[in-house]
N, C-alpha and C positions, 0 to 999 in steps of 0.2 A: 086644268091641264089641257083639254079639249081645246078653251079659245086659245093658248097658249101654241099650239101647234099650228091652231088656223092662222094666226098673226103670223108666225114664224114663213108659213107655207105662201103668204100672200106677199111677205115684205122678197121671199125667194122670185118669186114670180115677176113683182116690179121689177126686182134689180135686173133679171133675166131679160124683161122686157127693152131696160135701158142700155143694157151689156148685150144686145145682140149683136151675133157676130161671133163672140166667146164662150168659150165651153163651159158648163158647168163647175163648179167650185171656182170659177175666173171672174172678173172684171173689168170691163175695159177703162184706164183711166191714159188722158192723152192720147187716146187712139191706140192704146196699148194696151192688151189683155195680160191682167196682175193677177197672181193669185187671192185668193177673198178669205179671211181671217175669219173663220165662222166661230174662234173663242173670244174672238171681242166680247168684253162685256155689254155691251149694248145688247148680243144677240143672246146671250145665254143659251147657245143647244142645248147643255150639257143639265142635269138635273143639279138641285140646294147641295149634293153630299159626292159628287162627281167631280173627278178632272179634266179637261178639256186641252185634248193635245191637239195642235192643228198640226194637218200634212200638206203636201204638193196636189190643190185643188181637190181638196176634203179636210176630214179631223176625225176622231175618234172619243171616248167617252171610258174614264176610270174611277172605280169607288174609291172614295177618300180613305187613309187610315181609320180604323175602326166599325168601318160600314162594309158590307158586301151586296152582291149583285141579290138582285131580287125578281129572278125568273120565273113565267118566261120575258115579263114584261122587258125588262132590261136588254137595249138590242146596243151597239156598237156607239149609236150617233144619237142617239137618244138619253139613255142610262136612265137607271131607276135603282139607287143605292136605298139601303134602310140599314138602322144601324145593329150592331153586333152585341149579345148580351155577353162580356168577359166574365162577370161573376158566375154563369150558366156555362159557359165553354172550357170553365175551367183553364183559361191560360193567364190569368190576374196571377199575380205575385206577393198577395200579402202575407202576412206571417200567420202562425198559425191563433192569437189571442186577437185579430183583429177582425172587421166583418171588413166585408166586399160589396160594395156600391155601384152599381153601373150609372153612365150618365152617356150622353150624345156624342157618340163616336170614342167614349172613355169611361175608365173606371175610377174609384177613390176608393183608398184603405184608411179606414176610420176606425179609434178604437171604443169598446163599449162606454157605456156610463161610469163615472167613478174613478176612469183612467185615462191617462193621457198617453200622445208619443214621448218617447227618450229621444233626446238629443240627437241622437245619429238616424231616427225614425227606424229602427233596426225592428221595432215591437213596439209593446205597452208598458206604463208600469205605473201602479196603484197610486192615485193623489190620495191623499193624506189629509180630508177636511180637517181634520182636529187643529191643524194650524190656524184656521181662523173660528172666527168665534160661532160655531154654528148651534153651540147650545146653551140653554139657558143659566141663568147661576142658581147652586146649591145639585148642579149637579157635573158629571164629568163625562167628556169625548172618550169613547175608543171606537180607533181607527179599526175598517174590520175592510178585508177586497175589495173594491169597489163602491166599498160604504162605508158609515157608517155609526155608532151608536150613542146614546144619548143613553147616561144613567147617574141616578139621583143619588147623593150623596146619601151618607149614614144619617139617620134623622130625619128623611124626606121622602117624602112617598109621592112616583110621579101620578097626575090625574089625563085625564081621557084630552085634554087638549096641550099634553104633553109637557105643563110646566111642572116643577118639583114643590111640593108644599110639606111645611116643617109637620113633623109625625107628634103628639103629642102621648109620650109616653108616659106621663103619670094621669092617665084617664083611664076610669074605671076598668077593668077585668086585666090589668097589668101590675102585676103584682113586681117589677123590677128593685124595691130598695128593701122589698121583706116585710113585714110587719113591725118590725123594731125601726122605720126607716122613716125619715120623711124625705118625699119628691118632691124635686122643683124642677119646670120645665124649663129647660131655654130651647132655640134659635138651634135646630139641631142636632139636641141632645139633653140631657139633663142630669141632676147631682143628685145625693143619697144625701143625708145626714144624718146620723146615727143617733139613738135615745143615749144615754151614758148609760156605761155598762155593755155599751155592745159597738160594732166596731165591723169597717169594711177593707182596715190594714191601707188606711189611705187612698182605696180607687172607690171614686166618688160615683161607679157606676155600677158599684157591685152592691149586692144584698148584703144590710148586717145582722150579723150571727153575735152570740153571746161570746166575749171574752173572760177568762176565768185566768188567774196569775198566777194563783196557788200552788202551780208544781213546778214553778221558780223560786218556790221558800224552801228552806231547808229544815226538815225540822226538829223539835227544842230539842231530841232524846237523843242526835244523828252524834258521836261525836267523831272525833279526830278527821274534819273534813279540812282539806287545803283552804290556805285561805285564799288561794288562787281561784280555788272552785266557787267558793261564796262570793269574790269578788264577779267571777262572770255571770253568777245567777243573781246578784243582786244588780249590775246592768240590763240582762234582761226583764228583768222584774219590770225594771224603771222606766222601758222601752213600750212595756206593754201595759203599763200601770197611763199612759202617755196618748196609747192608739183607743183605749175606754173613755177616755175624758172626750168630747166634742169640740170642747172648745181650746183643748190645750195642745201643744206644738210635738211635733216628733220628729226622730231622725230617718232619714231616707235611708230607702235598703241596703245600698249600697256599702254604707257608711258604718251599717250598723256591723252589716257583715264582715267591712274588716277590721272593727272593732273589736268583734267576736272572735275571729282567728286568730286576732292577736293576743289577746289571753290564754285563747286554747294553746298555742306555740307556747305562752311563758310555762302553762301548769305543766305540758309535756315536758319542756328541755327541763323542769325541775325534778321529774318521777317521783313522784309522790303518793302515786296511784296505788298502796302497796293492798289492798285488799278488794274483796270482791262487794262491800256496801260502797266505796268510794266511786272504784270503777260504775258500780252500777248508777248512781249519782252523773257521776261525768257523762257518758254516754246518752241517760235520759235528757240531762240539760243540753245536749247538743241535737239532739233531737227533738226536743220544743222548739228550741233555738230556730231551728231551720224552719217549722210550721210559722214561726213569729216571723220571719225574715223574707221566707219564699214568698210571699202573694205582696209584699211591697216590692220586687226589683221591680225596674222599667222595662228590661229587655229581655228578649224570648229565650236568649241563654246568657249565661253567667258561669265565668271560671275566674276562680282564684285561688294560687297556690300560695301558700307558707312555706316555713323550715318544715313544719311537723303536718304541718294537712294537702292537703287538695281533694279541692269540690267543684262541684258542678251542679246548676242549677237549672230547669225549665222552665217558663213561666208560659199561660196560657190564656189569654183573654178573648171574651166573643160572649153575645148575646146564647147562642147553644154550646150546649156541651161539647167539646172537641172530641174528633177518634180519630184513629189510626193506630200508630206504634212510637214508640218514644226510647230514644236508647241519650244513655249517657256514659261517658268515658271517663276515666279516669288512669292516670298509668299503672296502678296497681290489680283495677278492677273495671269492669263493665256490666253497666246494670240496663238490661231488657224488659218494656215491659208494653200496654196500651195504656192509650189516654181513656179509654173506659175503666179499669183499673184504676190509675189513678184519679176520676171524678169518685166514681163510688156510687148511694144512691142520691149524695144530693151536691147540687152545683150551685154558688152561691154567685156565678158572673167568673169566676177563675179556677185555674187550676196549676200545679206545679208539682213537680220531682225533682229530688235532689239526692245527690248521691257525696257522698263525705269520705274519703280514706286519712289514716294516720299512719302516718309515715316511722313513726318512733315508738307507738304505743306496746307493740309488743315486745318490746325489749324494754320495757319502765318497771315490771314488775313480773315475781314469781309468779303470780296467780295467775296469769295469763296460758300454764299450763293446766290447769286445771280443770278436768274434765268430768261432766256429769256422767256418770257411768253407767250405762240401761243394759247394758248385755252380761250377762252371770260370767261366761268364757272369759270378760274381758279382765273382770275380777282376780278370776280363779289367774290368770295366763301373765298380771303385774302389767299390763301393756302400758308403755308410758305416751305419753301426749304430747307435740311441739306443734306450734304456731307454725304452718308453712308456706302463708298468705299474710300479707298487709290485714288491718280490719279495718272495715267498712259500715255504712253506716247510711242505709236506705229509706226516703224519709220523702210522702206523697201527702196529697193535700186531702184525703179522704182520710177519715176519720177511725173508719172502722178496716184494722188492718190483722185483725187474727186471724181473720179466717177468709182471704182473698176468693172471689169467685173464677178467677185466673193463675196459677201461679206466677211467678215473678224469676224470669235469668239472671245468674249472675255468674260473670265467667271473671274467676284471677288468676292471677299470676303467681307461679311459685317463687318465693325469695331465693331459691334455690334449685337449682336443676336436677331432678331428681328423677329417675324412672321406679314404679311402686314393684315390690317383687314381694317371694313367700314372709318376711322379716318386717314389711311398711306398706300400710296404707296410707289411702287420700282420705276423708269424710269432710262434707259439709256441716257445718255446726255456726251456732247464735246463741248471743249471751242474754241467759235464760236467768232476767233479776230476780225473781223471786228463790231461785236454787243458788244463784252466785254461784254460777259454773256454767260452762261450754256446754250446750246439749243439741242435738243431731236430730231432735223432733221436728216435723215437719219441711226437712228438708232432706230433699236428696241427692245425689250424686248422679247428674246426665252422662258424662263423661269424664276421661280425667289419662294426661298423659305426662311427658317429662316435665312441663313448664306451663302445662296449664291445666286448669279444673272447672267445669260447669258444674253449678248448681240450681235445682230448681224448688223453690222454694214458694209454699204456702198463705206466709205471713209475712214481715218484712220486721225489723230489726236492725241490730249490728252482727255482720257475719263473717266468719273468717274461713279459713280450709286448713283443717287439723291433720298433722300427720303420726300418726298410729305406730309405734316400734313396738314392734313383739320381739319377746324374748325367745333366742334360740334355744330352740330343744333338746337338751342333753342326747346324743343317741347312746343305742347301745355300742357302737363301734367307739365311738371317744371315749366310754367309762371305761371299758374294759382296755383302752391306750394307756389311760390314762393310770388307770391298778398294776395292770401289770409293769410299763414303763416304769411307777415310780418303784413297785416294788422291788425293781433290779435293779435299780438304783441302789437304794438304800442298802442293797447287799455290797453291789458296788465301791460304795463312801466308804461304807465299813471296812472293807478291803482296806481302801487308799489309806483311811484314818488308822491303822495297824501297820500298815507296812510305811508310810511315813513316821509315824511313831516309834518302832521297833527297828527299823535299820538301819545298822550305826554306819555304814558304810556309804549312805545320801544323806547322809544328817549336815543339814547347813540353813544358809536363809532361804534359799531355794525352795527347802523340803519343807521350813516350817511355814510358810508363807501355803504350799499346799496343802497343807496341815489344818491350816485354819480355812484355807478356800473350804476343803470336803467338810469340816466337822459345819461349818456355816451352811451347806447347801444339804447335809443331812437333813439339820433338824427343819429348815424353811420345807425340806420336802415330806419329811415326817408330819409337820404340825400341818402341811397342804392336804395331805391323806388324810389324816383323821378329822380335821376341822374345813375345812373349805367349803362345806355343806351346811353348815351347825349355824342357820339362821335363824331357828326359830328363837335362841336366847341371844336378845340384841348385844346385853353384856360382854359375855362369851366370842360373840362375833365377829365385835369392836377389839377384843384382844385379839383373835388369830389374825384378824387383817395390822392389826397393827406389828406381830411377831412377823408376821410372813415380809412385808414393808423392811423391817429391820435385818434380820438375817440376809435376803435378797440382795439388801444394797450392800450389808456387809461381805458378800461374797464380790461384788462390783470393787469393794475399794480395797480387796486384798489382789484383788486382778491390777489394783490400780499401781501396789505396791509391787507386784512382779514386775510389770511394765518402770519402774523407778528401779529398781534392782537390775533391772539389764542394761537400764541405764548407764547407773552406777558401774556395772562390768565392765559395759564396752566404751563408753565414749570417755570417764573418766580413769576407772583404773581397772586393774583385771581381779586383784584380789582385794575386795570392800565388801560392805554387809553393815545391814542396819541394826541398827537396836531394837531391841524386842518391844522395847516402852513406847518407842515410834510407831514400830507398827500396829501394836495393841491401838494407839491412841486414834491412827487413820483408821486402820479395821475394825476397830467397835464404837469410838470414840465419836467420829463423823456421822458414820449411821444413826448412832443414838441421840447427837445433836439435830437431825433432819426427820427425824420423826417424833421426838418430844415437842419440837416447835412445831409442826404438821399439827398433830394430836390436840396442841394448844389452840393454835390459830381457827383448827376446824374441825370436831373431833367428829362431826356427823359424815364427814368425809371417809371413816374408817365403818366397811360394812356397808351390804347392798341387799335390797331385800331377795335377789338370788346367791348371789354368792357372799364370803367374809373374803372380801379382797376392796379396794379402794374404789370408791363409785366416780364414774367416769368425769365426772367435773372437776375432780380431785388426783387424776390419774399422774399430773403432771409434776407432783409432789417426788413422784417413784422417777418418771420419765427422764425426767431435766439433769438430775444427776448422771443416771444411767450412760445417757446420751452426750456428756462430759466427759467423763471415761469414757467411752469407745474412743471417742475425738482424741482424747491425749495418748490412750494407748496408740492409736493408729500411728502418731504422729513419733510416737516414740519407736515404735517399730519400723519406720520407713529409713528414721537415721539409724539404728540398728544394723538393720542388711547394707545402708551404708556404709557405713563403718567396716563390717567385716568383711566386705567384698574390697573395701581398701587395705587391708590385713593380709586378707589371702594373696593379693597381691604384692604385698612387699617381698625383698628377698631371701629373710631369712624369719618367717612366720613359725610361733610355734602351736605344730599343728593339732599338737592334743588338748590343749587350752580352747584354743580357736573352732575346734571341733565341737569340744562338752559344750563352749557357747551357742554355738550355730545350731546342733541340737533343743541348749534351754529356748532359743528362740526360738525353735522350730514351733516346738511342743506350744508355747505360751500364745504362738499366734493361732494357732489352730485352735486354741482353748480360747480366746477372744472372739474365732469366728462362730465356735459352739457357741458360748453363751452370750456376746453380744446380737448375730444372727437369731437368737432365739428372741429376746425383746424385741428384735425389728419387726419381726412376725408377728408380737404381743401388740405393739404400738399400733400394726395395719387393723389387728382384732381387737382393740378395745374403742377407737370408733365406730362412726355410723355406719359405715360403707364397708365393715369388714367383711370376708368372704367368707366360704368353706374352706377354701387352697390354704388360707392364713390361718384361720382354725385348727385343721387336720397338721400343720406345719408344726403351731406354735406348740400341739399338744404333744407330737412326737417328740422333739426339741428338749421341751419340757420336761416329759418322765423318763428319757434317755441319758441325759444332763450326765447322771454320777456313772453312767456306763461306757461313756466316753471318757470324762475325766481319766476314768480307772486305765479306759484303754493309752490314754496319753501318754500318762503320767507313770503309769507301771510296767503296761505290757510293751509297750516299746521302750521300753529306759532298760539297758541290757543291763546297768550296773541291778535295776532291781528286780531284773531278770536273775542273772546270778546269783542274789539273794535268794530266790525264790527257787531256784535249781539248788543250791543249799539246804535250805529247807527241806526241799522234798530227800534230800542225798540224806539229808539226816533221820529223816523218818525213817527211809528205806531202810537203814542201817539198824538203828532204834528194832526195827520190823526181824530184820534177818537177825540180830542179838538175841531180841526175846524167842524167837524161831529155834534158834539154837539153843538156849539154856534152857528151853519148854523142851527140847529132843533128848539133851545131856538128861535132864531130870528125872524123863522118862525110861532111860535106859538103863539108868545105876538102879533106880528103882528094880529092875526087875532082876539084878545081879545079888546070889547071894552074899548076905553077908559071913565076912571071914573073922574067925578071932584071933587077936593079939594072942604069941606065945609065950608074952611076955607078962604081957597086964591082963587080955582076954578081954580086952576093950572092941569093940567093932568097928569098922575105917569107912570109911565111905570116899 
């Protein structure tokens, strides 16, 4: 820099010496002093990182972009720039993923290793080596930020110089095919083959365990089994007789499985399930079934529905035991559980849960009510039992399932919307083969609301959710309705039955048509009072329901006869009337043809183990007619007021005819709304859902019946008002006669006697 200045100062000196004459920063050229361009490059004042501005006989000296002055040394004509670290002064612009590079009067945005710029240079964003082949075979690329990894395939284990070498897993202390097994290694992996007799369910990587077929025989003593049901246990037999042999072929999971549903579907749509050793048969074979079935699928879940099933399947493969939690679904049910639960204590390379519902099973057979009864109350109280869940049928790859170190969820759905009150429970319960009945051990009840119920259970099985009907409890308040209602009654009838009988003054078809209504609804209320309770002799029981059934309806079809009688009044003639043999034959005749054939067709339908009235499956025998009449009556009374609102209308109506009718109809409809209205109440109480409102309704209704009648039929019927003001005129009369000749008696009595003058006879 020193000789740099001294050249400079010498070559100034020359020129000065040859330009004398001319002023500094000048030159004489021509004789003519020029200004002197001291940023020629020849002369370089200016320093490597400077700009060199020349002026009028001078120049000046500026730091390039990205350099600054570097005082004090840096003077105007001189310069001395040095450059600017950007990445240290903080005024670089790169992004924030990228670093900052200073370089000679400038910076670079460069980004780390492993990434590159985007397109727009806007940032960085992560290459992706696994596109090209950066590692070796037998094992596989993942991509990870700015790197990344290198990992050995299943069967390879990598070494210290990073290549993947095949693992050889049938070398000592690898116990991988069992002891019934033989190993063979390949190229990544290796295969089991099983001794006969024992069997890996076709994964050629699993341990084999002993196979046993036995409990897909039926055995010699079993009888009346579908042959539907031998037909699927003797498939699976052949399936499994198939996976024991080494060398012999079998059918793939899949295949087998809907092989198996499709049987199960045929033996459901035939119900033939009618007992609890069958049922119990069925269910156990569909529970093998699935152990046989579940460790051959291929895939980690499996559904398939039928007409009559839907299942669901897990399957679980891997060198360890799997855990976590495992749910499977079903639309009737939902079973909860762990994959530690379902290994157990031993893992043979798989595992699987399956969960099975039947869609039709509980409607195939009676017994599916049937319930194992463990509570004394439940005994004593008659509680009856319904299916109010699908049943299901829970089925893990561990062996040992009585007694789970876990319980097990199971949440269904109720076939029916129900909310539970004082009258119905929910319970958990499973069909318990050895009892051939529903039982509630070991399972409980988590929760349980209108449309759904948890259960948590101990064991696993087939399990459904039972609903519990208690019998209402007689109170004191309805017996004593009940006593005294009919008792006034029956005084009541009595009444009507007498003064319809004895008053010749309403004597017609009218009268006799009520005549038989009250002597009909007597005795059904008489034989209700004394027998209605009399369960203990089924006999006896079976006849009061069967009398009460008869009489009942025979009061219905003499209502039905009024209703045809007013008919006959109004819409055909005014003065008509039936024969007594007609009516005889609708009023006893009908009744006793619809409960002789009842009695025939069903006679267990007559009598309940609470009451001697018709059990509720059979209720419809009383109903269906009842509900016929009302219909016709109504129908018949609508044209009725019809009719005589056309009558009353005309111009010369006559009004005393038209009146007595308008009256019988009054009466008759009002006597349809008593004792039709009374069964509408019975019909809401002899279902499930009956209330108290319908109860306390049907029983008023019920023991009032003949004290309304009376009130209809007599006390407002002036003509047999009159009668009965008769009556009484004649008593009274009757009363003041004996009154008098008891006074006359008394008073001659005390009168001497006078003797005849003639005979001397005494007079009285």
């Amino acid at each position: 820099m020193e000789l740099k200045w001294a050249l400079l100062l010498l070559g100034l000196f020359l020129e000065s010496s040859e330009s004398r004459g001319c002023n500094i920063g000048y030159e004489r050229k021509n004789n003519i002093c020029v200004d002197t361009n001291e940023c020629a490059p020849a002369l370089s004042v200016c320093g490597d990182h400077s700009n060199c501005f020349n002026t009028d006989g001078s120049y000046h000296c500026t730091c390039k972009e990205g350099f600054q002055s570097a005082p004090p040394i840096f003077t105007a004509t001189t310069g001395d720039c040095r450059d600017i670290n950007e990445c240290l002064a903080e005024t670089q612009t790169c992004s924030s993923d990228m670093n900052c590079v200073n370089t000679i009067g400038s910076y670079e945005c460069i980004c780390p290793p492993g990434y590159r710029k985007t397109r727009t240079d806007s940032g960085c964003e992560d290459v992706d080596e696994c596109l090209s082949s950066v590692c070796g075979v037998h094992s596989s690329c993942i991509n990870t930020p700015g790197s990344f990894q290198c990992i050995c395939s299943s069967g390879f284990l990598k070494h210290e110089n990073g290549t993947c070498a095949d693992i050889n897993e049938c070398s000592k202390g690898q116990d991988v095919c069992g002891t019934n097994g033989i190993c063979n290694n390949n190229v990544g992996s290796y295969s089991c083959k099983c001794h006969e007799g024992y069997s890996n369910y076709g994964n050629d990587r699993s341990k084999c365990i002993e196979m046993s077929c036995d409990h897909f025989e039926v055995e010699s003593d079993t009888k009346d089994v579908p042959v539907k049901l031998k037909h699927l246990l003797a498939l699976l037999k052949s399936s499994c007789e198939s996976l024991r042999d080494p060398n012999g072929g079998h059918q793939k999971g899949e295949e087998l499985l809907e092989n198996v549903f499709t049987s199960t579907d045929e033996l459901l749509s035939e119900g033939n399930i009618a007992d609890g050793a069958t049922l119990s048969h069925f269910l156990d074979a569909v529970e093998n079934s699935m152990r046989l079935i579940g460790p051959q699928l291929k895939e980690p879940l499996t559904r398939i529905e039928t007409h009559n099933t839907f299942a669901e399947v897990a399957v679980m493969r891997s060198q360890a035991p799997p855990s976590g939690r495992v749910t499977l679904n079903t639309d009737p049910a939902l079973f909860k559980t762990s994959w530690e639960t379902v290994v157990g204590n031993s893992y043979p390379g798989f595992a699987f849960a399956a969960l099975v519902s039947y869609k039709e099973l509980n409607s195939s057979a009676d017994l599916l009510q049937k319930m194992s009864r463990e509570k004394s109350d439940d005994k004593e109280r008659n509680v009856t039992y319904l299916l109010s869940s699908k049943v299901v049928t829970a089925v893990v790859s561990n062996a040992e399932t009585k007694q789970l170190s876990e319980p097990v969820t199971l949440i269904f759905t109720h076939v029916e919307e129900r909310a539970e009150s004082e009258d119905m429970s929910y319970s958990c319960v499973y069909w318990d083969e050895a009892e051939g009945a529903w039982s509630g051990r070991g399972c409980e009840r988590a929760w349980s609301n209108s449309t759904h119920t948890e259960c948590s259970c101990s064991h696993l099985s087939s399990f459904a959710v039972l609903m519990a009907l208690y019998p209402v409890q007689d109170t004191l308040e309805l017996l004593m309705i009940t006593r005294v209602g009919l008792a006034l009654s029956l005084v009541c009838l009595f009444l009507c039955i007498l003064t319809f009988k004895f008053c010749r003054s309403i004597q017609g078809t009218r009268t006799s048509i009520h005549l038989h209504l009250s002597i009909c609804l007597f005795i059904a209320d008489l034989v209700f009072l004394c027998g209605i309770s009399s369960t203990q002799n089924k006999v006896g029981c079976s006849i009061v329901a069967g009398l009460l059934h008869f009489f009942f309806l025979s009061a219905f079809c003499w209502m039905l006869l009024e209703g045809v009688q007013l008919y006959r009044m109004v819409v055909l003639v005014f003065h008509t009337t039936i024969k007594h043999l007609y009516m005889y034959l609708v009023g006893y005749g009908v009744p006793l043809v619809i409960v002789s054939t009842s009695a025939i067709a069903y006679p267990k339908g007559y009598g309940t183990d609470r009451h001697c009235w018709l059990s509720l499956d059979f209720i419809w025998s009383f109903f269906a007619p009842v509900c016929i009449i009302v219909v016709l009556n109504s129908f018949v009374f609508i044209i009725t007021v019809w009719k005589l609102a056309e009558k009353f209308s005309s111009l010369n109506p006559d009004l005393s005819k038209l009146r007595n009718i308008r009256g019988f109809t009054v009466t008759a409809m009002a006597q349809l709304c008593v004792l039709g209205g009374m069964w509408v109440f019975g019909c809401f109480l002899f279902q499930e859902k009956g209330t108290q409102v319908a109860l306390y309704l049907f029983t008023i209704l019920n023991s009032l019946q003949g004290a309304l009648l009376f009130v209809l039929h007599c006390l407002l019927s002036k003509a047999v008002r009159d009668e009965y003001c008769k009556l009484i005129t004649r008593i009274c009369s009757l009363k003041e006669m004996y009154s008098e000749f008891s006074t006359n008696q008394s008073s001659n009595s005390q009168q001497p006697l006078r003797s005849d003058q003639t005979t001397g006879e005494s007079k009285i």
